[in-house]
C-alpha positions as CSV (number, residue, x, y, z in Angstrom):
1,X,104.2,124.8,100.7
2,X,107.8,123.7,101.4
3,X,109.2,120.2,100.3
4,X,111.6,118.4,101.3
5,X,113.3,115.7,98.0
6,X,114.6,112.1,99.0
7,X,116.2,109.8,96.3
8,X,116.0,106.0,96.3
9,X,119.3,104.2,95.5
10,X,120.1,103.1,92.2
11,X,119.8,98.9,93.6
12,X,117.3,98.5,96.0
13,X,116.8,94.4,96.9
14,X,115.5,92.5,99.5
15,X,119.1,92.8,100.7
16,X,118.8,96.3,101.5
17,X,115.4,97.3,101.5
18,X,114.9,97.4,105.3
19,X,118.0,99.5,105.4
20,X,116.6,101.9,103.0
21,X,112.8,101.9,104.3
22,X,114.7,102.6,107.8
23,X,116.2,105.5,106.3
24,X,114.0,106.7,104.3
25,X,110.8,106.6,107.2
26,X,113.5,108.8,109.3
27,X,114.3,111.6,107.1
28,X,110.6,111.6,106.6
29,X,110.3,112.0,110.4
30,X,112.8,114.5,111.1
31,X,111.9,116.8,107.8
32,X,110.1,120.1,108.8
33,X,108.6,120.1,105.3
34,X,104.8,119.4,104.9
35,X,105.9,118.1,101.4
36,X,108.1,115.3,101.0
37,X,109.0,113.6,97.5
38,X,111.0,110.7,96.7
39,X,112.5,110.4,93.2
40,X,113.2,107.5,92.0
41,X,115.0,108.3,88.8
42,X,118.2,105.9,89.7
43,X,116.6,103.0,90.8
44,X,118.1,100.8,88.1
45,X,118.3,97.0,89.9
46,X,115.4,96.2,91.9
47,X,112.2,93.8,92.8
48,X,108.8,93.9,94.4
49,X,110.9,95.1,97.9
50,X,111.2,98.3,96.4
51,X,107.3,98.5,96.2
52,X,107.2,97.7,99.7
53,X,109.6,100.3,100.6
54,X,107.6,102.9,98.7
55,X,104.2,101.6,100.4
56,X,106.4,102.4,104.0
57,X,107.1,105.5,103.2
58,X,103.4,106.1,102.1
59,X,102.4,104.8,105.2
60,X,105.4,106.9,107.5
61,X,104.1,110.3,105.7
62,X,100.6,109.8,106.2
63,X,100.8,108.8,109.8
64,X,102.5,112.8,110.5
65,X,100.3,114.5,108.0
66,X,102.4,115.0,105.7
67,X,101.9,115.1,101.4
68,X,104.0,112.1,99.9
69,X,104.6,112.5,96.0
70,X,106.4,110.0,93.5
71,X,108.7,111.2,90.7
72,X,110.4,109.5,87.9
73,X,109.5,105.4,88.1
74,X,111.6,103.7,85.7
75,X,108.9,102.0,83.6
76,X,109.8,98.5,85.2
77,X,109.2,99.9,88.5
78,X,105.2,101.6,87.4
79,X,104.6,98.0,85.4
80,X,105.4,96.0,88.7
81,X,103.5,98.4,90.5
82,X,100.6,97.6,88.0
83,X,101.4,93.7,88.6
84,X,100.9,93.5,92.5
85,X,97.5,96.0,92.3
86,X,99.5,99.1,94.2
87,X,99.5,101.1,91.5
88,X,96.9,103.1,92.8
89,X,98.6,104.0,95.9
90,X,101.8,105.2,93.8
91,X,100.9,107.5,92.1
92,X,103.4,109.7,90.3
93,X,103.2,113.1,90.2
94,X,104.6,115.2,87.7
């Protein structure tokens, strides 16, 4: 199975979270892979818009068929995730 590997900015706000969601849901689009993953290693500043942005791209990969996987939440990021009940849906895969 081929992958593809997208990385979330190190500051991801309300202030740019459409902006990266936009991006992100296009190179989802336009990547031949079956496999996409987004790491999320340098997210460093961020709030919930960030979980929002994830749910997106969750939502942009299922809609082609396509196998989303989560690497690397800071621990901030999983505890928020915890926090607003999505947890669940982003799941992180090792």
């Amino acid at each position: 199975m081929s992958k593809a590997l997208l990385t979330l900015p190190p500051d991801l706000r309300h202030s740019n979270a459409a902006a990266c969601l936009a991006k992100l849901q296009a190179q989802i689009r336009n990547c031949p892979d079956s496999e996409v993953q987004i790491q999320a290693g340098q997210l460093t500043d961020f709030d919930s818009s960030a979980l929002a942005v994830l749910l997106g791209c969750r939502r942009e990969a299922e809609s082609l068929s396509k196998t989303l996987k989560f690497k690397q939440f800071p621990a901030k990021l999983r505890e928020l995730a915890l926090l607003y009940g999505v947890s669940e849906l982003l799941v992180e895969s090792a």
